[in-house]
BAKOL-552638 format. One record per residue: residue number from 1; residue in one letter; x, y, z of N, C-alpha, C in turn; chain. Coordinates in Angstrom, 1 decimal. Layout:
# BAKOL-552638
n|res|n_xx|n_yy|n_zz|ca_xx|ca_yy|ca_zz|c_xx|c_yy|c_zz|chain
NUM|A|X|Y|Z|X|Y|Z|X|Y|Z|A
...
***
This chain:
# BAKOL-552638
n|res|n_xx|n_yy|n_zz|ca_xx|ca_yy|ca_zz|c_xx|c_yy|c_zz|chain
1|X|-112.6|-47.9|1.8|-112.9|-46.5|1.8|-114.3|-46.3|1.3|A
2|X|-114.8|-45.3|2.0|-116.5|-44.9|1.7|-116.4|-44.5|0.3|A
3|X|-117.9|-44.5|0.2|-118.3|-43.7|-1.1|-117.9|-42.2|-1.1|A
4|X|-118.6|-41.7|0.2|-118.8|-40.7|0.0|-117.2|-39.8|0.1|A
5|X|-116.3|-40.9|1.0|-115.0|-39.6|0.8|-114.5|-40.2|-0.7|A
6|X|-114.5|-41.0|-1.3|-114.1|-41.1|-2.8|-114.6|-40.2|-3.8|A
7|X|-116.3|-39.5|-3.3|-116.7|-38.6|-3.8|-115.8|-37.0|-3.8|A
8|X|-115.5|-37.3|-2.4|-115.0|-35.7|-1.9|-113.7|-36.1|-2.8|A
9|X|-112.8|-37.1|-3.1|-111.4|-37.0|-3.6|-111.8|-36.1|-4.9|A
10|X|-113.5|-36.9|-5.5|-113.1|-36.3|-7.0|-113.5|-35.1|-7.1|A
11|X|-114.4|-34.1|-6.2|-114.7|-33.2|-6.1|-113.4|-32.4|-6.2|A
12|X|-112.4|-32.8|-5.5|-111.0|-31.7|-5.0|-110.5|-31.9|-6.2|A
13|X|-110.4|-33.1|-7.1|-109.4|-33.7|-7.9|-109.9|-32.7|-9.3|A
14|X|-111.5|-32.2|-9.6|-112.1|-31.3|-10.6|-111.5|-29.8|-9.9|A
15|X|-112.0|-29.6|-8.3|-111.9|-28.3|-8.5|-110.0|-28.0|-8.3|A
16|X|-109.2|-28.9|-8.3|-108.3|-28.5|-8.4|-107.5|-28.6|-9.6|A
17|X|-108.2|-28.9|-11.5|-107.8|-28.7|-12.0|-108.5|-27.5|-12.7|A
18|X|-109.6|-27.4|-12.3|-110.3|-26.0|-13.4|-110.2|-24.9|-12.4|A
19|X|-109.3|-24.1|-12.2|-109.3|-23.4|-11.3|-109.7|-21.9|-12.1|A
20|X|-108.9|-21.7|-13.3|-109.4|-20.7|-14.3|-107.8|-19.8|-14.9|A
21|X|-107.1|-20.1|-13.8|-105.2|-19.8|-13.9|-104.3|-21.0|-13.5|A
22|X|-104.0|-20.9|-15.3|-103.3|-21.7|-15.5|-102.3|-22.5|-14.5|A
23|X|-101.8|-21.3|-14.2|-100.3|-21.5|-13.3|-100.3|-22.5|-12.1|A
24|X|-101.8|-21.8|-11.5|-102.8|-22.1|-10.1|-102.9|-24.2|-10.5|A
25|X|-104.0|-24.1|-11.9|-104.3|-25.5|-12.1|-103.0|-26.2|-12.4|A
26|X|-101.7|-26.2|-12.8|-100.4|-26.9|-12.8|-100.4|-27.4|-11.2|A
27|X|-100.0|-26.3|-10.4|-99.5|-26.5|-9.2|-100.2|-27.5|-8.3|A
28|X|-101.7|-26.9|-8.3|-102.8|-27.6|-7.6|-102.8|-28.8|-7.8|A
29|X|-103.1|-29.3|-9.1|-103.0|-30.5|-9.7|-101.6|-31.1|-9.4|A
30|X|-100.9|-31.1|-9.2|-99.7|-31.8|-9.3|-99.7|-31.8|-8.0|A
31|X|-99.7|-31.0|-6.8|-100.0|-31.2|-5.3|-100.9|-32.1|-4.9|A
32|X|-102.3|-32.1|-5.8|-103.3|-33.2|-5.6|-102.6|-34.8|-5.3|A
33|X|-102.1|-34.4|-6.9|-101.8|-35.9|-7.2|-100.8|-36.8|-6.6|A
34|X|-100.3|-35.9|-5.5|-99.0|-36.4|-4.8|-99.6|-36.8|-3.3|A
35|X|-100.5|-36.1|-3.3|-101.0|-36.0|-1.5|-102.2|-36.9|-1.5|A
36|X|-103.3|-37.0|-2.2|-104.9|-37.1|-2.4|-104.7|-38.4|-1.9|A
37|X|-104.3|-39.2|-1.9|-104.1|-40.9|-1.5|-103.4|-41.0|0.0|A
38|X|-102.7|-39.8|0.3|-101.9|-40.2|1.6|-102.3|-39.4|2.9|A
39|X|-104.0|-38.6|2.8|-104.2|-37.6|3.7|-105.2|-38.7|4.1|A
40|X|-105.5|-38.0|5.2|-107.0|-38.8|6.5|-108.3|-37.9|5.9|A
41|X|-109.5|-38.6|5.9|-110.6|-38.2|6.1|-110.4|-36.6|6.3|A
42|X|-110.3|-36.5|7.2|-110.6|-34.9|8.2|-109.4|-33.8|7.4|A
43|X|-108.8|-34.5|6.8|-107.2|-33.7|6.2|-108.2|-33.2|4.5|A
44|X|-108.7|-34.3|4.0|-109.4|-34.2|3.1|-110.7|-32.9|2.8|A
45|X|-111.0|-33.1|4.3|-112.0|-31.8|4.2|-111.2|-30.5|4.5|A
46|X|-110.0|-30.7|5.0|-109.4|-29.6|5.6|-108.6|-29.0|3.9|A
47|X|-109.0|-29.8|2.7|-107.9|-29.4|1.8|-109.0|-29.4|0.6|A
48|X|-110.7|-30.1|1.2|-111.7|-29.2|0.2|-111.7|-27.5|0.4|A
49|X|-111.5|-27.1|1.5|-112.0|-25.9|2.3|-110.7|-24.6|1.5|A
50|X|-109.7|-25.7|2.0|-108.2|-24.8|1.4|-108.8|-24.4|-0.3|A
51|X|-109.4|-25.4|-1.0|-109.4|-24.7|-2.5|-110.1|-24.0|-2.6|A
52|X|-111.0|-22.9|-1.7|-112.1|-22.0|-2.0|-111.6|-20.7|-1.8|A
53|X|-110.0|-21.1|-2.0|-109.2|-20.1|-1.8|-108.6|-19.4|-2.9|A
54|X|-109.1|-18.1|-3.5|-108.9|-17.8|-4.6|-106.9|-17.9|-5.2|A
55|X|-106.9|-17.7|-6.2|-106.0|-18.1|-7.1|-104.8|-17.4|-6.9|A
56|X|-105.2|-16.1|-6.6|-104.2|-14.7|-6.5|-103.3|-14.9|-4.9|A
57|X|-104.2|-15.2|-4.1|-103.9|-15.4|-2.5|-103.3|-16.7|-2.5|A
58|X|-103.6|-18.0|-3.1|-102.8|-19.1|-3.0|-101.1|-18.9|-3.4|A
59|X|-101.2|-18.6|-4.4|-100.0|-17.9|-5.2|-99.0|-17.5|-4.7|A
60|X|-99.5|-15.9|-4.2|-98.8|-15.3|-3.3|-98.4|-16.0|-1.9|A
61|X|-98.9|-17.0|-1.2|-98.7|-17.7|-0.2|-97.8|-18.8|-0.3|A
62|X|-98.2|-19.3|-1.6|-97.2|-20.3|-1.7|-95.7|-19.9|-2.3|A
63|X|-95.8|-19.0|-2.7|-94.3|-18.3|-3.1|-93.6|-17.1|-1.7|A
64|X|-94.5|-17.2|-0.3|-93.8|-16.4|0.4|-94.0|-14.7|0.3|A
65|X|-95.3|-14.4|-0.4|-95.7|-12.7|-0.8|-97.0|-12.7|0.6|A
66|X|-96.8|-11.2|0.9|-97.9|-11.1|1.8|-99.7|-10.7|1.3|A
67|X|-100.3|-11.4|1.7|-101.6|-11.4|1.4|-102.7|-11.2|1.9|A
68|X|-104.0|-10.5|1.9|-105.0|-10.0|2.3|-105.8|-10.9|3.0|A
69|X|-105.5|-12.2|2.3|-106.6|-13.3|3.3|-105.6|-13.8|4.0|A
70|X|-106.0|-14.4|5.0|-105.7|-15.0|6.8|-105.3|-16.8|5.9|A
71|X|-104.4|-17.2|6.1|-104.2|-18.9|5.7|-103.9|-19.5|6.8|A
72|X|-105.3|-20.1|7.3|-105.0|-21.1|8.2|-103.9|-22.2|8.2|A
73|X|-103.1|-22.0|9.8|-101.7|-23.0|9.7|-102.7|-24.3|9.9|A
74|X|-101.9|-25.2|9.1|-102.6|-26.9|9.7|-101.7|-27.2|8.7|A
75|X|-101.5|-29.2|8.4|-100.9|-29.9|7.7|-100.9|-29.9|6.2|A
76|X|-102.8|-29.3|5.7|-102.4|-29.0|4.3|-101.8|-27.9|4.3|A
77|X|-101.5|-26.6|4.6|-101.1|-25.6|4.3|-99.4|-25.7|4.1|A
78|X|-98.6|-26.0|5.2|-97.6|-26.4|4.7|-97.2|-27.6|4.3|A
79|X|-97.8|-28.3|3.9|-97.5|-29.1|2.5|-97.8|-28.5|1.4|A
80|X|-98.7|-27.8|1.1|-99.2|-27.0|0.0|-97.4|-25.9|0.3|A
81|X|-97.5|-24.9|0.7|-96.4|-24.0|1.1|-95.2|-25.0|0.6|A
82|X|-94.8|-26.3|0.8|-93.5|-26.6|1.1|-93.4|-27.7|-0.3|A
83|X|-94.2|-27.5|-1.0|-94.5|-28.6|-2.2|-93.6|-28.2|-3.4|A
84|X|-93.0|-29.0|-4.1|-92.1|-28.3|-5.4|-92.6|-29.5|-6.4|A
85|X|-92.6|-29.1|-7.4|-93.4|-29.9|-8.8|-91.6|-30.3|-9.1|A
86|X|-91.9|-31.8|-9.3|-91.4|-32.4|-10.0|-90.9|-32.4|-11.6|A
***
């Protein structure tokens, strides 16, 4: 594995625990840590991109509430959508 996507892991792996809500940094983190080893390259950027997605609109999305931003369908979204914490 490159440097540089081992970089991108830990970039996702910070911004997915300091998120600023609580609730958000549980879920995220625990999604991370389930997925981060078993996505591709391209899945990886597709799931830096997903976290620049504020906290309030994730939320709402992943609990099934309608939301003001647009959530691109692809494989992180519903795994993110279809994830339950252990």
């Amino acid at each position: 594995m490159s440097l540089k996507i081992e970089e991108l892991k830990k970039k996702i792996i910070y911004r997915s625990s300091y998120r600023g809500n609580k609730e958000m940094d549980i879920i995220l983190k625990s999604f991370i840590r389930e997925y981060i080893d078993k996505l591709t390259d391209d899945e990886l950027t597709v799931l830096y991109d997903f976290l620049d997605i504020d906290d309030d609109t994730l939320y709402k999305f992943k609990n099934g509430l309608k939301t003001n931003h647009k959530i691109p369908k692809n494989r992180i979204t519903q795994l993110f959508k279809n994830f339950n914490i252990n």
